[in-house]
C-alpha positions in Angstrom: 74.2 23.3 192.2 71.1 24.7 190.9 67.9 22.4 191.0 70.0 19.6 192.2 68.0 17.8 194.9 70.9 15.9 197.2 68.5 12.7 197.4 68.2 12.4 193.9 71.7 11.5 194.4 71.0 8.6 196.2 67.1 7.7 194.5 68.2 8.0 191.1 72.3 6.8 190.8 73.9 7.8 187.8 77.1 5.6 188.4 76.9 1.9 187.8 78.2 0.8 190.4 76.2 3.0 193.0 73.0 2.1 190.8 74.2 -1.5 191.7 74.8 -0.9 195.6 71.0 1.1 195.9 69.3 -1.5 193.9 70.8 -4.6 196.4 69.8 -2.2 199.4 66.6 -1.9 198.4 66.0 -5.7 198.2 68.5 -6.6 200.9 67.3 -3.5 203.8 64.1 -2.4 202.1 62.6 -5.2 201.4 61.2 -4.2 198.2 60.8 -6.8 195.5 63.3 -7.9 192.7 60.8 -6.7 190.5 60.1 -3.1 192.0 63.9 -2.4 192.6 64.6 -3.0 189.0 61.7 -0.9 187.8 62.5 1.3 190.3 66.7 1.6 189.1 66.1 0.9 185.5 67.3 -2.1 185.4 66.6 -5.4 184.0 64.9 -8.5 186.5 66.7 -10.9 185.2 70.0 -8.3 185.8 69.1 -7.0 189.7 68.5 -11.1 190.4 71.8 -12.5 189.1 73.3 -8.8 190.9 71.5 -10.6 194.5 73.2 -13.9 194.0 76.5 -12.9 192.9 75.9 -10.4 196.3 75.2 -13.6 198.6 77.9 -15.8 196.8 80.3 -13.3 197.3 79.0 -12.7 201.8 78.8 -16.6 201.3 82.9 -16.7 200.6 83.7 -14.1 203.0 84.4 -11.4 200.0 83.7 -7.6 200.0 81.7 -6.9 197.0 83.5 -4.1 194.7 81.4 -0.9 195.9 83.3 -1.8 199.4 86.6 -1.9 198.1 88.2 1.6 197.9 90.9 -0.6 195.4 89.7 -2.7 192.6 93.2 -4.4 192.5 92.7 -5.5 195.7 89.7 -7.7 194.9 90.5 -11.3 195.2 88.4 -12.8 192.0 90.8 -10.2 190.1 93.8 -11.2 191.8 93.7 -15.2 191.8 95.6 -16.6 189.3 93.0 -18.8 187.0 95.0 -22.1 188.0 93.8 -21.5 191.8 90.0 -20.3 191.0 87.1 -22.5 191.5 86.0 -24.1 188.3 83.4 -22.1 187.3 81.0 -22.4 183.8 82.3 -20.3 181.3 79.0 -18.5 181.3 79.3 -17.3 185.5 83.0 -16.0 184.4 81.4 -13.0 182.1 78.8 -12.6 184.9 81.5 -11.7 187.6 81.6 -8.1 189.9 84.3 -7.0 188.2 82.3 -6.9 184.2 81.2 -3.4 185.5 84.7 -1.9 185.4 83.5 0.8 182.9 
């Protein structure tokens, strides 16, 4: 493709969920701070931190986060019938991998 540069691919994601996976690599690998990853991805701080926790909850339980998973239908917090879930504040429900199925 003309004037397509193949690491802009991978520096500026267009795709959520690939923004999502650079951004955690950057602060997980990199070692760049919360703060200069979400500059850096155009994100919000307060997004790219709750992103890192839902990241080590998810390591924490021995889940795949979603940009693992070839299969969104095979990710468990999907899958689990409500009765069997952890209790969980209504507010951490919305904040969940699978909100950025658009």
């Amino acid at each position: 493709m003309k004037g397509f540069e193949d690491t802009d691919y991978f520096l500026q994601p267009v795709e959520h969920t690939q923004r999502r996976y650079e951004a955690l690599r950057a602060v997980v690998v990199e070692r760049q701070t919360m703060q200069h990853a979400a500059q850096r991805f155009g994100i919000s701080y307060g997004t790219l931190r709750n992103w890192h926790s839902e990241f080590r909850q998810a390591r924490e339980a021995g889940l795949s986060p979603p940009f693992l998973s070839l299969r969104r239908e095979a990710d468990p917090l999907k899958t689990t019938p409500k009765a069997v879930r952890k209790s969980r504040s209504p507010m951490s429900v919305n904040c969940r991998w699978r909100r950025d199925a658009g």
